[in-house]
C-alpha positions in Angstrom: 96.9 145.5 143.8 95.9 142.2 142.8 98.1 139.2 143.6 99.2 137.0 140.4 100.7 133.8 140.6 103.2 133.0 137.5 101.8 129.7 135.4 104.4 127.0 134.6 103.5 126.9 130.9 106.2 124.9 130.2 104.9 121.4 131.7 101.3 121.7 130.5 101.5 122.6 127.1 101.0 120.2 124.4 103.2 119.1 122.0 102.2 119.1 118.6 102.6 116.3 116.2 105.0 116.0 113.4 102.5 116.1 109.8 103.1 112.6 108.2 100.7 113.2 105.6 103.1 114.7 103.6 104.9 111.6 103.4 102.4 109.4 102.6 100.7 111.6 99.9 104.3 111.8 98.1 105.1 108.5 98.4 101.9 107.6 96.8 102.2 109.8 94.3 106.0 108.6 93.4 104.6 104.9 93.8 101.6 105.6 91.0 103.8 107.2 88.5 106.4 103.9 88.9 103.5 101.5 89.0 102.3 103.6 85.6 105.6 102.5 84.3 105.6 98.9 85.2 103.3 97.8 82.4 105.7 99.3 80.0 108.5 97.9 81.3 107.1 94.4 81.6 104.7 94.6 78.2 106.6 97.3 75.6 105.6 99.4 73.9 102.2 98.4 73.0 100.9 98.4 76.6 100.4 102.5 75.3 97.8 101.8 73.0 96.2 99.6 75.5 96.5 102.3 78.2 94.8 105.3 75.2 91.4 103.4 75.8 91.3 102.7 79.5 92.7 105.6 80.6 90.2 107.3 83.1 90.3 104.2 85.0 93.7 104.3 85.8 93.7 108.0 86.4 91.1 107.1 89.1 93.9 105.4 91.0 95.9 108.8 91.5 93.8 109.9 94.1 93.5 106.4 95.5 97.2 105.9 95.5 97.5 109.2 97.5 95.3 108.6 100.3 96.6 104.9 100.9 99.7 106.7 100.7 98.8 109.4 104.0 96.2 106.2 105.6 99.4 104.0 105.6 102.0 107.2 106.7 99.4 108.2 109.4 98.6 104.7 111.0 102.6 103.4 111.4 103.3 107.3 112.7 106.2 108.0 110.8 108.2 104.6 110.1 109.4 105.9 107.1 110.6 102.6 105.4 107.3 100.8 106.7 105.2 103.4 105.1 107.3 103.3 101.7 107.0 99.2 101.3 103.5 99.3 102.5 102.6 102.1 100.1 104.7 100.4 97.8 103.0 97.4 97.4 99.2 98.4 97.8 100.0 100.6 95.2 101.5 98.2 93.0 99.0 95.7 93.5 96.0 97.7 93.0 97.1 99.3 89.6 98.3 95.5 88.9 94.9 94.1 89.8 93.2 96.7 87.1 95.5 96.4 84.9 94.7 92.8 85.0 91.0 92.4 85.1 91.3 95.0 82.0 93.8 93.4 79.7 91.9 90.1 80.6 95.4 88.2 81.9 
């Protein structure tokens, strides 16, 4: 008969972390679609016929707006309102900054 010694599983197993990349990637998808909308709201109406001729481009920023979105969630570890402002504005800023160097303003 063999002599077996019970393992204390308990204090060495590792804990697994919490995914915050869903977080970030929904948040950056939320942030796009109101960043989308800012033009409108700012411009009117006519910002749509602006946006039927440049519209790839700012598709482009989806993914963009996604990954800052999970980047930003998985550096600050979950600080849920840090994430949301930082996402926030970079998202903001970058569709701004095309929007911008498009439109010529």
């Amino acid at each position: 008969m063999q002599n077996l010694t019970p393992l204390l599983i308990d204090a060495q197993q590792e804990q697994e972390e919490p995914s915050y990349s869903f977080l970030g990637g929904t948040s950056g998808f939320v942030f796009y679609w109101l960043a989308f909308a800012l033009p409108f709201m700012v411009y009117g109406s006519n910002t749509l016929f602006f946006l039927l001729y440049t519209w790839p481009l700012f598709l482009a920023l989806m993914p963009v707006s996604v990954l800052l979105g999970i980047i930003f969630s998985m550096l600050l570890r979950g600080r849920v309102i840090l994430t949301l402002l930082l996402t926030g504005a970079a998202v903001v800023c970058l569709f701004w900054l095309v929007f911008s160097f498009l439109s010529g303003w």
